[in-house]
C-alpha positions as CSV (number, residue, x, y, z in Angstrom):
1,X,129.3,-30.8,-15.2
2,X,126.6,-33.2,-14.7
3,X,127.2,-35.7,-11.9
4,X,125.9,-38.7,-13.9
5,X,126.2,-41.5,-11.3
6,X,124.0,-39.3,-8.6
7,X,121.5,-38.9,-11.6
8,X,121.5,-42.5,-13.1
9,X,121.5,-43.5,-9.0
10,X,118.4,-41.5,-8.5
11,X,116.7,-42.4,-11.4
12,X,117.2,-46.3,-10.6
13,X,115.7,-45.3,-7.0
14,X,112.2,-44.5,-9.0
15,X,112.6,-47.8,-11.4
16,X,108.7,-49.1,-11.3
17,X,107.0,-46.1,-10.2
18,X,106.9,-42.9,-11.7
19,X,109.7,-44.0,-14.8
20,X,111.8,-46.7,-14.8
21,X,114.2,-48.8,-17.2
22,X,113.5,-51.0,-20.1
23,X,116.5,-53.2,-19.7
24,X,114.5,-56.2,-19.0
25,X,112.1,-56.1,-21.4
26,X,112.1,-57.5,-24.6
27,X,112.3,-54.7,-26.9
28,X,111.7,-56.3,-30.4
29,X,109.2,-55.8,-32.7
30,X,108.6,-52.0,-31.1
31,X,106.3,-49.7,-33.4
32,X,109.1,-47.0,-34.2
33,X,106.6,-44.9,-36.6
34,X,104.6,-43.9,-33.4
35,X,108.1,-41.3,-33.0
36,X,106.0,-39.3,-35.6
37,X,103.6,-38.8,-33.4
38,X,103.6,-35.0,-32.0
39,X,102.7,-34.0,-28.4
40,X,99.1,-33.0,-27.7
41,X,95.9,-33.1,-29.6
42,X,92.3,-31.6,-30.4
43,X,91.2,-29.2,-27.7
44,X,89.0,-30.9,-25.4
45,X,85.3,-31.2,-26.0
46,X,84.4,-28.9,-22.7
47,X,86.2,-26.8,-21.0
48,X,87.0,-28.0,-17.6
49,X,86.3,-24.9,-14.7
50,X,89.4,-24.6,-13.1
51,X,87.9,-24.7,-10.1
52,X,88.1,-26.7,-6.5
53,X,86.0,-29.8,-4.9
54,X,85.0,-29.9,-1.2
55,X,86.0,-33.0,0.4
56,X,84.2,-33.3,3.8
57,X,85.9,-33.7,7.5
58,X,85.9,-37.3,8.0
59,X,87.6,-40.7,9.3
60,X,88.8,-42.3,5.8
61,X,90.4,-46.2,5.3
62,X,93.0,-45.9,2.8
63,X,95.3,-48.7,1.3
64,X,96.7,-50.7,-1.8
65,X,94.2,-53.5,-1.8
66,X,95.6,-54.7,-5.9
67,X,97.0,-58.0,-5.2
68,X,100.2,-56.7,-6.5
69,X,100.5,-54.3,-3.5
70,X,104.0,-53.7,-2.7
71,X,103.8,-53.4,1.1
72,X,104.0,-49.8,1.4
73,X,100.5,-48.9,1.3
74,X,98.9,-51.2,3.8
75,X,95.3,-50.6,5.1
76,X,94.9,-47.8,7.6
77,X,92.9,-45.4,9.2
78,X,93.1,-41.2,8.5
79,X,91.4,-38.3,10.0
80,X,91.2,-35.5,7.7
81,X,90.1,-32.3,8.3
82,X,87.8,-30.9,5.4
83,X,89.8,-29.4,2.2
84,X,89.7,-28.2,-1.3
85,X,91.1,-30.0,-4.4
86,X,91.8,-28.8,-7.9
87,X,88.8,-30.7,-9.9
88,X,91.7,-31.4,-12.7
89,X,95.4,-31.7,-13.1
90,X,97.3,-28.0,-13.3
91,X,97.6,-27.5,-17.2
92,X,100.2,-25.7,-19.5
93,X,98.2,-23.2,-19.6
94,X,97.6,-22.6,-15.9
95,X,101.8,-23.1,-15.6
96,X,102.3,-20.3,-18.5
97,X,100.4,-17.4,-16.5
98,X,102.4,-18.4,-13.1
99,X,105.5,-18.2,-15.2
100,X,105.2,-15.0,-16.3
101,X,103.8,-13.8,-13.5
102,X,106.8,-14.8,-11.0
103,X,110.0,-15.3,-14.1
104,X,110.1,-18.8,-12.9
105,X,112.8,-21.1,-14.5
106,X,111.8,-25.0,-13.6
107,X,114.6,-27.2,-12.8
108,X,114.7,-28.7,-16.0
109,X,115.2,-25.3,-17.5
110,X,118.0,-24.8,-15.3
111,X,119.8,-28.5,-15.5
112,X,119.4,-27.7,-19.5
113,X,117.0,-31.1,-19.7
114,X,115.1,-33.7,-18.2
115,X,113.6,-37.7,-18.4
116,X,111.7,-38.7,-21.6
117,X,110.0,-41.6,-23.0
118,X,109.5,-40.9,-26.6
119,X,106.8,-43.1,-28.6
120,X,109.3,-46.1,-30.5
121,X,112.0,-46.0,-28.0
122,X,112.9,-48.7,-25.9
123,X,114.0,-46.6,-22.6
124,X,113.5,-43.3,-20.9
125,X,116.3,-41.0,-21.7
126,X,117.9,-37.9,-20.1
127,X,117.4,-35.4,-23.1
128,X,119.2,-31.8,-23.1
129,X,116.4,-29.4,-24.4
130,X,113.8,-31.3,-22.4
131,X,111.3,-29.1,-20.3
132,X,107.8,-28.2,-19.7
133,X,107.6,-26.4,-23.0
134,X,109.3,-29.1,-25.1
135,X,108.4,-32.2,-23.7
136,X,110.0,-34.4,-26.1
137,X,113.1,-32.9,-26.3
138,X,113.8,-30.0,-29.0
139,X,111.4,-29.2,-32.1
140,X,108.3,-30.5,-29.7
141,X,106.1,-27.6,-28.7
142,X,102.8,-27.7,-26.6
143,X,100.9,-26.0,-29.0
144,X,98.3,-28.2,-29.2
145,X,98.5,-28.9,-25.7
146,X,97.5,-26.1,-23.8
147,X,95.1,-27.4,-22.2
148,X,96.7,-30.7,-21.0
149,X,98.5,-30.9,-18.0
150,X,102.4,-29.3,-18.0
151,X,104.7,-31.8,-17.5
152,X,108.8,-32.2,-17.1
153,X,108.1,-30.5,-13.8
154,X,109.8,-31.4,-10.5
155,X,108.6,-31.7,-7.4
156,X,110.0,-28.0,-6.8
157,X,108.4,-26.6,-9.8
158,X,105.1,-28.0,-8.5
159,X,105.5,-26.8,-4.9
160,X,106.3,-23.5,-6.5
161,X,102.8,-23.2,-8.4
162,X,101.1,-24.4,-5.7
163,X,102.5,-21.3,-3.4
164,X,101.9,-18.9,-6.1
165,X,98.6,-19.6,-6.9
166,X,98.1,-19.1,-2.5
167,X,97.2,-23.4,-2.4
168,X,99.5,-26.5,-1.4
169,X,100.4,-29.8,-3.0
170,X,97.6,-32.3,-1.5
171,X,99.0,-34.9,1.2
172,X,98.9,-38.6,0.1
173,X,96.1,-39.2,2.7
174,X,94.1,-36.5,0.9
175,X,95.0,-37.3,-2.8
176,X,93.9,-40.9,-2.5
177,X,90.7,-39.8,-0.4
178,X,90.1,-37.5,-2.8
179,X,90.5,-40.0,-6.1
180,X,88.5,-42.8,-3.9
181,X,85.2,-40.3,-4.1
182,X,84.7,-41.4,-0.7
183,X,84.6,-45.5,-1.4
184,X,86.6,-47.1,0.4
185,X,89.3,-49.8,-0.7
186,X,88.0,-53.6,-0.2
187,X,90.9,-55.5,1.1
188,X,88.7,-58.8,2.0
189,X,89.1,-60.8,-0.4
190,X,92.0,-59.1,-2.1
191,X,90.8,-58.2,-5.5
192,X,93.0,-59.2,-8.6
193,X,94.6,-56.5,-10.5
194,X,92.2,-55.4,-13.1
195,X,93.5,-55.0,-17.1
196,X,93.9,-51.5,-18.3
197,X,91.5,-49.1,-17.5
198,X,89.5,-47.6,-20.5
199,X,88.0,-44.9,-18.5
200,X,91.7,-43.4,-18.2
201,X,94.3,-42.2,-20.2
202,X,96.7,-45.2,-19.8
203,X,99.1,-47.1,-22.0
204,X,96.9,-49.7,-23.9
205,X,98.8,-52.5,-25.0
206,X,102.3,-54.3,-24.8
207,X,104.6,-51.8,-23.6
208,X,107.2,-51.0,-25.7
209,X,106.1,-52.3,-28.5
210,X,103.2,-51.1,-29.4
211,X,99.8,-48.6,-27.7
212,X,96.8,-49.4,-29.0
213,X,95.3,-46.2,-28.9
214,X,92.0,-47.5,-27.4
215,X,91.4,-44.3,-25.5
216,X,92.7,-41.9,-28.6
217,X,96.0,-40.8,-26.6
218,X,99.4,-41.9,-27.2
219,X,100.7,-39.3,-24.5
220,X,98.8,-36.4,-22.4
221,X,95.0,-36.3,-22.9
222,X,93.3,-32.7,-22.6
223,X,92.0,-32.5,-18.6
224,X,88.7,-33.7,-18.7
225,X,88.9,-36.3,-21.6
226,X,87.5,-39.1,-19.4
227,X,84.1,-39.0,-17.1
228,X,85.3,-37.7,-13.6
229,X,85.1,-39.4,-10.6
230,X,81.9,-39.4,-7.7
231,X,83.1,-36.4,-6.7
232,X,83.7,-34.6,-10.1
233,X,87.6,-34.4,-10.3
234,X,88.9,-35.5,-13.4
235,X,91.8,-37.2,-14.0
236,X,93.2,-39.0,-10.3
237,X,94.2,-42.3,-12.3
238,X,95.9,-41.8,-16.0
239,X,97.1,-39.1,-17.8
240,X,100.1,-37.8,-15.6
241,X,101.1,-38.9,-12.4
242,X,100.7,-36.2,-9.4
243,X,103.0,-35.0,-7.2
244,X,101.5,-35.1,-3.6
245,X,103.3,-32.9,-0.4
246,X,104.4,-36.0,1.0
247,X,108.2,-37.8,1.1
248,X,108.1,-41.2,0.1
249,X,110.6,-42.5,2.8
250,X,111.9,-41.7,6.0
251,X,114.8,-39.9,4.7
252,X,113.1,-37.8,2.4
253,X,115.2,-38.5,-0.6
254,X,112.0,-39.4,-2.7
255,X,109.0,-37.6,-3.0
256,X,105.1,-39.5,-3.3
257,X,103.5,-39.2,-6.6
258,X,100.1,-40.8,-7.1
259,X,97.6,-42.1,-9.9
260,X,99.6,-43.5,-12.6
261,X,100.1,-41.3,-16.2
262,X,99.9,-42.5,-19.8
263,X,102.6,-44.1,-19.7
264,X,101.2,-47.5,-17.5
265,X,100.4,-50.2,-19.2
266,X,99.6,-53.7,-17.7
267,X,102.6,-55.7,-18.4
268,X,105.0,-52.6,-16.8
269,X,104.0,-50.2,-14.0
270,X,100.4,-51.1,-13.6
271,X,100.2,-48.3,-11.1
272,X,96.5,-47.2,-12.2
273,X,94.6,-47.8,-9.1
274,X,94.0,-45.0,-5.8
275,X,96.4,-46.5,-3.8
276,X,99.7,-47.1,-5.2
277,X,102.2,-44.9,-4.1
278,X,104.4,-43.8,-6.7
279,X,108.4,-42.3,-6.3
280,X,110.6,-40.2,-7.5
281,X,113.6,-37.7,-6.8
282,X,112.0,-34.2,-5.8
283,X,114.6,-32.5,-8.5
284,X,113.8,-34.8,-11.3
285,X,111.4,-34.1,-13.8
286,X,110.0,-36.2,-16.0
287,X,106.9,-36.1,-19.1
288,X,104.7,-38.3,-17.6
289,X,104.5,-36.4,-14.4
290,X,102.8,-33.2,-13.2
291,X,100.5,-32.0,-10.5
292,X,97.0,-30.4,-8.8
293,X,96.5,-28.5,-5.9
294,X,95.2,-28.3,-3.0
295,X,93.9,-25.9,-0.1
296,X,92.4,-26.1,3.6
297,X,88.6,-25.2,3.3
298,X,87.5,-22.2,4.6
């Protein structure tokens, strides 16, 4: 049997990061026909190598410099040693051939669900049938989605790719390196937060009530729907959020996730910027999340 205060505990522990809870929003006047709308899309124009990006040896300054920083992120110095990064988010695809290959079961296969948000509803919601392959619950598929990035998996799940494949998850440090394209953040003067980005796959609009559609995604976008970065990696803010090797906090109860997923909008979460840190339980999985990998250079 499920314990459901440890779950609803842990969830609230990730509340305006990775998920969080509606409660306080207003939640009239939400568009309940976007329910109809069925996870995944067109196949993307190009096909995205799935290849790897060099990012040099260096000394790095990395930060939240939004105005809305939270304090967890403050300006600081890193010296990395030079590594590889996946140039776009690990797709369903990619996922399908490591779970043949190794007869993995993700954690949400194995709890018998996982954390939603489904288009017209006013809260995430813990929904048995949920997983990587139906992630909005039962009668979703990713047919159309194979070349999107798999989500509804844990921290776990993502480690365990990541080990198969012979790569890592990427450290914070290196994730938001990586994502900067080697510009650094400009904390003087502190920038205000900027409005939606329309170079991401974001949430457009008032969440819940409505997504505008402005970038042609109400959930996942195909990897490589957007221009990439300086650096060519596709994807590091929108679309899903990343799961990085990191903990989140000196107890290592919460794992890092970075870059923000379609599911940010500017009114709630806002997390679409290089240096937010995002949070979550390593067991939880949840269908705005996912990951890329990363590897020491040779």
């Amino acid at each position: 049997m499920r314990n459901w205060a440890g779950v609803i505990a842990a969830f609230v522990a990730a509340v305006g990061t990775i998920a969080g809870a509606a409660v306080w929003f207003e939640t009239r006047g939400i568009d309940r026909s976007a329910a109809a709308v069925r996870w995944g899309s067109a196949p993307p124009r190009k096909r995205i190598a799935d290849d790897m990006v060099l990012v040099s040896t260096g000394v790095y300054i990395i930060g939240d410099e939004s105005d809305r920083a939270s304090g967890d992120a403050p300006a600081r110095q890193v010296k990395l040693a030079a590594f590889r990064i996946d140039r776009h988010e690990v797709t369903s695809r990619q996922y399908a051939e490591f779970v043949r290959a190794a007869s993995y079961v993700t954690t949400a296969e194995r709890e018998g669900g996982a954390w939603i948000y489904r288009a017209g509803d006013a809260d995430w919601s813990w929904i048995r049938g949920a997983d990587w392959r139906h992630p909005l619950g039962p009668g979703s598929d990713i047919e159309r989605a194979w070349d999107h990035p798999v989500v509804l998996v844990s921290w776990y799940d993502a480690n365990a790719y990541a080990r198969w494949a012979g790569k890592r998850l990427p450290t914070e440090a290196e994730w938001e390196v990586a994502a900067r394209g080697g510009v650094p953040p400009q904390f003087f003067p502190r920038p205000v937060l900027a409005a939606a980005p329309t170079t991401a796959n974001v949430w457009q609009g008032h969440w819940p009530q409505r997504n505008l559609l402005t970038d042609g995604f109400l959930y996942t976008a195909p990897v490589g729907s957007f221009a990439p970065n300086r650096i060519g990696l596709y994807d590091m803010i929108g679309n899903v959020w990343e799961w990085t090797a990191d903990a989140y906090d000196s107890r290592d109860t919460l794992r890092a996730a970075r870059g923000g997923s379609w599911f940010c909008s500017p009114n709630y979460c806002s997390a679409y910027r290089a240096g937010f840190r995002g949070k979550s339980p390593p067991g939880h999985a949840f269908n705005n999340v996912g990951f890329r990998c990363a590897a020491d250079a040779p």
